[in-house]
N, C-alpha and C positions, 0 to 999 in steps of 0.2 A: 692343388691349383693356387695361383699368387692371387692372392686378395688384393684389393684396393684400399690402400692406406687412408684412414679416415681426413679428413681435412680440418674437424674441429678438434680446436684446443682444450687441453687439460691443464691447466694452469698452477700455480704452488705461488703465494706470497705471503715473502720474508719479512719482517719488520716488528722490532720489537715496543715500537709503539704502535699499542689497539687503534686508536683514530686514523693514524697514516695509511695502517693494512685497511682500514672498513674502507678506507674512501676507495681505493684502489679497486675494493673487492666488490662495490658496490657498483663502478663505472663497469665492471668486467663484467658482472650479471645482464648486463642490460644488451651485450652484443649475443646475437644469435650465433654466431661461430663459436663461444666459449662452453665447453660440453659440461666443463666441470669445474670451480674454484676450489683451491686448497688453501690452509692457512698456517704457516708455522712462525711465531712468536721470538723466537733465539736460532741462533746457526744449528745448534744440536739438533733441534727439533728438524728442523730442514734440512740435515743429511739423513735423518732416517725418512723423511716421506720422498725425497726424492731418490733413496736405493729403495724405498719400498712398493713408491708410486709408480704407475707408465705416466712422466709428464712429458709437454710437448715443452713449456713454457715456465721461466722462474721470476717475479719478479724480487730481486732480492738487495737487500740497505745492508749498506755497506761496514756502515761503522755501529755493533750487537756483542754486546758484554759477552766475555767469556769467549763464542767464536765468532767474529767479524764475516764480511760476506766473500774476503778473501779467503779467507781459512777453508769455509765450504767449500769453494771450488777446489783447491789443496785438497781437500778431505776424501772429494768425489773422484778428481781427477778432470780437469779440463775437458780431454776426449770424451768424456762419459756425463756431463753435464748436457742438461736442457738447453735449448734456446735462452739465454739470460740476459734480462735488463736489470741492470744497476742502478736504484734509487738511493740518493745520499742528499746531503746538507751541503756537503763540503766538494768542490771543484778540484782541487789536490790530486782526489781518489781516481778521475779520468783516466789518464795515463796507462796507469795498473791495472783497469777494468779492461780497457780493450786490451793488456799483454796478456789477459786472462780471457781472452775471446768473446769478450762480451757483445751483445748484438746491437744496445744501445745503451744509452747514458741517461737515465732522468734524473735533473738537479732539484730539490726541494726549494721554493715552491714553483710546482708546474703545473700548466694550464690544462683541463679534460683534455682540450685540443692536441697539446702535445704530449697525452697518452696517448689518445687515440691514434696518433701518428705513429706512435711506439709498437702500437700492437696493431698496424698494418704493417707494419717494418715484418714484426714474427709472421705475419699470416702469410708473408709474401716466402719467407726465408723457409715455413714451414713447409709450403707448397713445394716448393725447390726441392727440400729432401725428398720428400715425398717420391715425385718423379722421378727422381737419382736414383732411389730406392728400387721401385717401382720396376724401372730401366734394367737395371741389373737384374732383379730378378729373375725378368722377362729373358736376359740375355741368356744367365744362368741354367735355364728351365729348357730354351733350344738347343744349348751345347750339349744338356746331358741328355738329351731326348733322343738327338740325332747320333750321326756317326764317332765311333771311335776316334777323338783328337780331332776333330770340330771345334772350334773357335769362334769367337764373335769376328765380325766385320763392322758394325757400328756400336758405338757411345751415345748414349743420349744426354745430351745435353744444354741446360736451360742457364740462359743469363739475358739480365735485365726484362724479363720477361718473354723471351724468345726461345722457343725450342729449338734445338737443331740435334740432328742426325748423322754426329761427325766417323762418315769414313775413316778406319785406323789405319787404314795404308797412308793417309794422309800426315799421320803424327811423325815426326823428326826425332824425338826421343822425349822422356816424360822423366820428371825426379820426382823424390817424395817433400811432400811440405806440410811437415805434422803429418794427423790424423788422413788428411788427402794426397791427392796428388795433381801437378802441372803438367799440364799436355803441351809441348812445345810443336805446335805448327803453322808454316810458314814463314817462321820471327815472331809470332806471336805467345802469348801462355794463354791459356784456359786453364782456372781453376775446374780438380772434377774431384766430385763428391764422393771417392772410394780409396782406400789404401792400395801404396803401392804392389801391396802382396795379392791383394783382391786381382788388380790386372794383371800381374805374371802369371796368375793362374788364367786367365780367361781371353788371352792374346795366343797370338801366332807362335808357336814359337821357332816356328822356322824363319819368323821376319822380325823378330820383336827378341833380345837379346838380353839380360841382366850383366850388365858389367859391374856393377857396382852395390851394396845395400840399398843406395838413395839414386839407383841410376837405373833406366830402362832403354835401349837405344833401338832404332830401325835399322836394320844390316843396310836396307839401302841407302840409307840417310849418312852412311859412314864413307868418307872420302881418304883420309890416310890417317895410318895407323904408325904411333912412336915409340921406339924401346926407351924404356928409363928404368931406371934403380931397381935393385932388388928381384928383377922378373916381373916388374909391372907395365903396362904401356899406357898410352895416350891416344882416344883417339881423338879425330878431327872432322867434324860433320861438315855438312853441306851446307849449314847455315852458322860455320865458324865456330861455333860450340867446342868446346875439348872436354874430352869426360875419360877419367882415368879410368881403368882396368884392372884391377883388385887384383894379386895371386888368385883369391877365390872363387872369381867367376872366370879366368885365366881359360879352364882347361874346360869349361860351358862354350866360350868362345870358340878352342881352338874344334871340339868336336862338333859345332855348327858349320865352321867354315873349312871342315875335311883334312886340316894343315896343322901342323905346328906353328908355332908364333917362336 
């Protein structure tokens, strides 16, 4: 059975000054959501608790002798990092922290206030996987329950607070972005919280198509199709899109659509 992903945090902070970490670690005791504080001193320390921790949450300073707070995330891998906030001294390091997916930025010195804002930011971001999570599973668990080659029909999906239950017939074609992927519907994108390889697998695949590594199309979302170089083509959606056709998924196409290309 799919459990219910807990909603409180396990937290890990970074900082290899004792005072900066207590204060932090001292604010974070007092909220009822936080299930558990960790503390690690240097970056080293902080790659081994968080491969050896389940955290939800890092707060982590930036600039620590030997491995800085980039280095960890290098170290762990981006995709495989906690929710992270960046605490430093120095405004420089911004830039770099969100190229490194960071969830927010706190500059030394900052207010309870705007910790506390920091770690409503995580509870909110936390929550979101959660249900993304959750979602999936859920989806997961009726495809393999039911019929032979059974598919999902809905996505669950949560932004700015809102749930919605988006119909896939609805999606135009989806690419990969990182660790996730864009739902391209209507003109619009929705970021959704699963890998592209997660939805090849859990789509139509009679309506939902792989053209490309970083491409997903809707056959009926496809309006004309162009030969170019090599035996690759081009298509041409409905909502203007062009998304090239790989030799590789070439022959996935043509025996979906009955024909040679």
């Amino acid at each position: 059975m799919t459990s219910q992903p807990s909603e409180r945090l396990r937290v890990l902070v970074v900082d290899d000054e004792a005072p900066a970490r207590q204060r932090i670690v001292d604010l974070l005791k007092k909220d009822a959501q936080i299930e558990a504080v960790l503390e690690a001193g240097d970056g080293l320390a902080a790659v081994e608790a968080i491969e050896r921790e389940a955290l939800d949450l890092v707060f982590l300073d930036v600039q620590m002798p030997e491995l800085d707070g980039l280095g960890v995330i290098e170290a762990i891998g981006a995709e495989r990092m906690p929710l992270t906030i960046f605490v430093t001294a120095y405004d420089q390091h911004a830039i770099r922290a969100f190229e490194a997916n960071a969830l927010d930025y706190l500059l030394k010195p900052f207010s309870d206030e705007r910790l506390e804002a920091a770690v409503c930011r995580a509870k909110t971001r936390h929550l979101e996987r959660n249900m993304q999570a959750l979602g999936m599973g859920m989806l997961r668990m009726v495809a393999a329950a039911g019929p032979s080659g059974r598919s999902i029909d809905r996505l669950v999906v949560k932004s700015a607070g809102v749930t919605r239950f988006l119909r896939v017939v609805e999606i135009d074609w989806i690419e990969a972005a990182g660790v996730y992927a864009n739902l391209h519907v209507g003109g619009k994108e929705i970021l959704y919280r699963a890998s592209l390889n997660e939805l090849a697998e859990s789509l139509d695949a009679m309506r939902f198509i792989r053209v490309h590594r970083s491409a997903i199309v809707n056959i009926d979302s496809i309006l004309e199709l162009h030969s170019m170089s090599h035996g690759e083509f081009e298509l041409v959606l409905k909502d203007g899109h062009r998304s090239r056709v790989s030799r590789t998924y070439r022959a996935e196409l043509e025996k979906r659509l009955g024909q040679s290309l």
